[in-house]
Every structure is written in structure tokens, then in C-alpha cells.
LOKOLLO-827485 format. One line per 8 residues: number of its first residue (from 1); their letters; for each residue z, x, y of N, C-alpha, C. Coordinates in steps of 0.001 Angstrom, whole numbers, m for minus. Example, Ala and Ser with C-alpha at 12.3 -4.5 7.8 and 13.67 -1.06 7.14 Angstrom:
REM residues 2
1 = AS = 7800,13190,m5690,7800,12300,m4500,7800,13200,m3300; 7080,12850,m2250,7140,13670,m1060,7870,12900,30
This chain:
REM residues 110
1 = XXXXXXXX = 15666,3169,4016,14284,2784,4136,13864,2120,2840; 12497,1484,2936,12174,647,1968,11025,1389,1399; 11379,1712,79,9663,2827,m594,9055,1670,m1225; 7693,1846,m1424,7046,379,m1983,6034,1297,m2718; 5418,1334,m3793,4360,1806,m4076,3750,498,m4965; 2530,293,m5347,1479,m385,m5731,720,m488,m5894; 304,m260,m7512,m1350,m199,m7919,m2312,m994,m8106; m3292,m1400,m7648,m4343,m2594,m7398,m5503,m1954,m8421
9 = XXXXXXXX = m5747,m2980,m9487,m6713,m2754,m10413,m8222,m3196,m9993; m9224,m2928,m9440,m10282,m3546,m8162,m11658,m3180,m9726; m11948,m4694,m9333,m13421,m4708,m10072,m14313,m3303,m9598; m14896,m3149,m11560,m16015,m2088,m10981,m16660,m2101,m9953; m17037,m3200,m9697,m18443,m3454,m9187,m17926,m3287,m7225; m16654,m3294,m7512,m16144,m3475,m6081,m15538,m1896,m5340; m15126,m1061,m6626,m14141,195,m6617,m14374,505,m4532; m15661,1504,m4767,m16319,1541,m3777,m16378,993,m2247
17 = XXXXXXXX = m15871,m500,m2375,m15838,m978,m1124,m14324,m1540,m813; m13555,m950,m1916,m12388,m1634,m1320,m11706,m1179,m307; m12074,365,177,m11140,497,1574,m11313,m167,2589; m12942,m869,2574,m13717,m1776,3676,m13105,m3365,3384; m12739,m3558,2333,m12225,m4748,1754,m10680,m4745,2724; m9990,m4245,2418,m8591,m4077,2932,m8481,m3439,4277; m9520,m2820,4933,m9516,m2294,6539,m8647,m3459,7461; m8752,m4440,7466,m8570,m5217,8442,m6613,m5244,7958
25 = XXXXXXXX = m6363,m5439,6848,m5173,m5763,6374,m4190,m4455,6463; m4925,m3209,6053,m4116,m1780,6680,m4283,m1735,8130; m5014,m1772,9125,m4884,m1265,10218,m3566,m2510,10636; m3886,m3874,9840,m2628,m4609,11145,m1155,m4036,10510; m915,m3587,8901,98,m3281,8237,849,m2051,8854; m322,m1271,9658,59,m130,10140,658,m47,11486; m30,m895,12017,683,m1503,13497,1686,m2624,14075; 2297,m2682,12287,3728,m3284,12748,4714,m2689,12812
33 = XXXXXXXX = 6156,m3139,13976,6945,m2884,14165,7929,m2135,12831; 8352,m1106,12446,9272,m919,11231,8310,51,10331; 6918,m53,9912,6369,427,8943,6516,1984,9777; 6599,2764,8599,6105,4329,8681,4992,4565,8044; 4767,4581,6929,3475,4494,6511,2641,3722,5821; 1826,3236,5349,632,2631,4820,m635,3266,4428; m326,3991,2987,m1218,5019,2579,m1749,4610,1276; m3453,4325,1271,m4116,4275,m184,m4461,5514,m919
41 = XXXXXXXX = m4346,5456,m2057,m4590,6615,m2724,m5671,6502,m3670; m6550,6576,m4411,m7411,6300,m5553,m7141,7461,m6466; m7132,6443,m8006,m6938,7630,m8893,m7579,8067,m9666; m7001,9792,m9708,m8023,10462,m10510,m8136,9806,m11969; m7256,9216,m12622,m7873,8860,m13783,m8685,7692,m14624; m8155,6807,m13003,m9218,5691,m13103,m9679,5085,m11863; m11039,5166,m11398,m11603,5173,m10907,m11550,3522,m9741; m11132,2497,m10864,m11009,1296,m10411,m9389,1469,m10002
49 = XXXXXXXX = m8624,1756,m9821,m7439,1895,m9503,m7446,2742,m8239; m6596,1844,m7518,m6433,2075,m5986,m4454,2189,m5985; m3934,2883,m5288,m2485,3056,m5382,m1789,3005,m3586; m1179,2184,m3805,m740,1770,m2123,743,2223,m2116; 1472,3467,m1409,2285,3853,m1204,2526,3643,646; 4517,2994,625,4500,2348,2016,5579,2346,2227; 6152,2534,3452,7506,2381,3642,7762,2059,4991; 8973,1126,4841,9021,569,5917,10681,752,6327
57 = XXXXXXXX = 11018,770,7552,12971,152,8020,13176,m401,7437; 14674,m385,7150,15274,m1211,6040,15425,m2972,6508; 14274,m3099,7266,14468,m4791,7527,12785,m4595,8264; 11826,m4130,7843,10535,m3760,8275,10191,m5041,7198; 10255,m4821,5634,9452,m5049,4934,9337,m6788,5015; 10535,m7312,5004,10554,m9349,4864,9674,m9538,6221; 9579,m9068,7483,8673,m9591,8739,7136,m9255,8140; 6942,m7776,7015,5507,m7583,6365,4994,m8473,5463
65 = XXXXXXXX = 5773,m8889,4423,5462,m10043,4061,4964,m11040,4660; 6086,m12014,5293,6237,m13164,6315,5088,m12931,7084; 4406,m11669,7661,3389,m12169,8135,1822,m12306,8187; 1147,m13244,9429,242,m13644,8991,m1001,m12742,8619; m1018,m11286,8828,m1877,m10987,7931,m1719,m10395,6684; m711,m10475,6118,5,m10502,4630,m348,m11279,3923; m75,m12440,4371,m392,m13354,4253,m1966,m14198,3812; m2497,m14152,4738,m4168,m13880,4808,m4824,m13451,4161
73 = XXXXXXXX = m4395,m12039,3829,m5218,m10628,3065,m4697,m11174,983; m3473,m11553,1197,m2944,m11748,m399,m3469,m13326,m446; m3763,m13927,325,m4502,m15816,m441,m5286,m15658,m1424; m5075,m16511,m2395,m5532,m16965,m3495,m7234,m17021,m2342; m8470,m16572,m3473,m9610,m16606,m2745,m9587,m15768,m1752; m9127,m15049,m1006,m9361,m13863,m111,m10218,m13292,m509; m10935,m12082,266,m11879,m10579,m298,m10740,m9800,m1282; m9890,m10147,m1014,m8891,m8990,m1285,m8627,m9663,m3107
81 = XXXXXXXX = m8336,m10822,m3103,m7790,m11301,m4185,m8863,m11592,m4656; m9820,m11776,m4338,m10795,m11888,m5351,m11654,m10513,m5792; m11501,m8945,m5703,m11724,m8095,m5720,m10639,m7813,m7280; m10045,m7947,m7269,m8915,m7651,m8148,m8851,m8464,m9609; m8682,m7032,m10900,m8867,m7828,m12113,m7608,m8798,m12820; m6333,m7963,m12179,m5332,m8373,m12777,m4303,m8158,m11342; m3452,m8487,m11195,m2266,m8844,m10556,m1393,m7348,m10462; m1484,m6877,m8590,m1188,m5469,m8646,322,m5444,m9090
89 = XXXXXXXX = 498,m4246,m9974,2086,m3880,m9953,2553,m2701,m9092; 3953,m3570,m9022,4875,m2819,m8208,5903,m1894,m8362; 6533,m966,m7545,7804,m1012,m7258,8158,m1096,m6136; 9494,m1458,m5505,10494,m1603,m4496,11869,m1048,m4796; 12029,m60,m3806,13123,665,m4023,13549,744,m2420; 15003,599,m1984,16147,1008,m897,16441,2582,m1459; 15612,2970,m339,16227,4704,m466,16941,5381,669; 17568,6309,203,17941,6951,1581,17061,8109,2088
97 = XXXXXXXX = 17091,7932,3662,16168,8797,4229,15931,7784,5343; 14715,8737,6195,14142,8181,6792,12325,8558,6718; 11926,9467,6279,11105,10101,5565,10360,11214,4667; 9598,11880,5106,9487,12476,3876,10344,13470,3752; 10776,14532,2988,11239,15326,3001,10313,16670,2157; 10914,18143,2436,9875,19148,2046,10578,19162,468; 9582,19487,m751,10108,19221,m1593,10748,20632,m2376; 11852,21036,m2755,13202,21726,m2842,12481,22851,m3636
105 = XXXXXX = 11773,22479,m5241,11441,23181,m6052,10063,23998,m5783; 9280,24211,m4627,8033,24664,m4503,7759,24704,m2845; 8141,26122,m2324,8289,26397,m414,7082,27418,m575; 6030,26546,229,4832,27741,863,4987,28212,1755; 4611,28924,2016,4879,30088,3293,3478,30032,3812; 3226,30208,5329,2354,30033,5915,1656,31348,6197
């Protein structure tokens, strides 16, 4: 599978409306063929920082790109790109799995 995570630095003035900013671009990201998830996170330590964790089949992610609302949502002048102070960073990683797994060092009991 393909892990993607990505932090989007979103004008003050915008913090607030960016899940409404990007609605249209997660719901179609979520309803393509291959993706498992498409999850925003906001962080606790900065407020303007939005964190996009995503994963897709290991041949999900080039059709997410490639398409047109990828496409759309990342144009130069978009809501989306023009919300943003600096240029989100990434990573991209081929992992094995298929998703999450329970994590080894810390088992709650119900």
C-alpha cells in the first residue's frame, strides 16, 4: 500500500474554513477506486496546520493524482491553493500491509 501523509500550512485568516475549503476535494478523494483512507487532522501545536494522512493500493495513488479533481482542487488559483502560505510537505512511502494494524507496545482491554 501507498502511506502518504501531508501537512498544509492554511492562512490564519482561513484555519477555520478549511475543512469547507477542501469538502468537495475529500469527499471525491474518498470515493475513488483504491483509496482506504483520506483523513485530516489539525494540529495541536499549530493551529494553522492541517495534516492529511492517506493511503491508497499500490496503483490507487498515479489514477489520484491524474485525476480531475486532484487536479482542480491543487490549480494554481484554486480555494485550495490560494488558502495556503507555503507549499504543503510531504511524505510517500510503499509499505507493507494492507491497513492499520493494533499497535504491539500498548493492548486495552475492553
Amino acid at each position: 500500500m501507498i502511506l502518504i501523509v501531508v501537512k498544509f500550512h492554511v492562512k490564519p485568516e482561513l484555519a477555520d474554513q478549511w475543512p469547507e475549503i477542501t469538502r468537495d476535494f475529500t469527499e471525491a478523494t474518498r470515493a475513488e477506486p483504491g483509496n482506504k483512507w483520506f483523513e485530516w487532522s489539525r494540529s495541536l501545536d499549530n493551529p494553522h496546520e492541517y495534516v492529511l494522512v492517506e493511503a491508497f493500493d499500490d496503483d490507487g495513488a498515479a489514477p489520484h493524482v491524474n485525476s480531475e479533481h486532484f487536479q482542480r482542487a491543487t490549480a494554481k488559483g484554486s480555494p485550495m491553493h490560494q488558502a495556503l502560505v507555503a507549499t504543503p510537505k510531504i511524505i510517500s512511502r510503499q509499505v507493507e500491509g494492507d491497513g492499520w494494524d493494533e499497535m504491539g507496545e500498548m493492548q486495552v482491554s475492553p
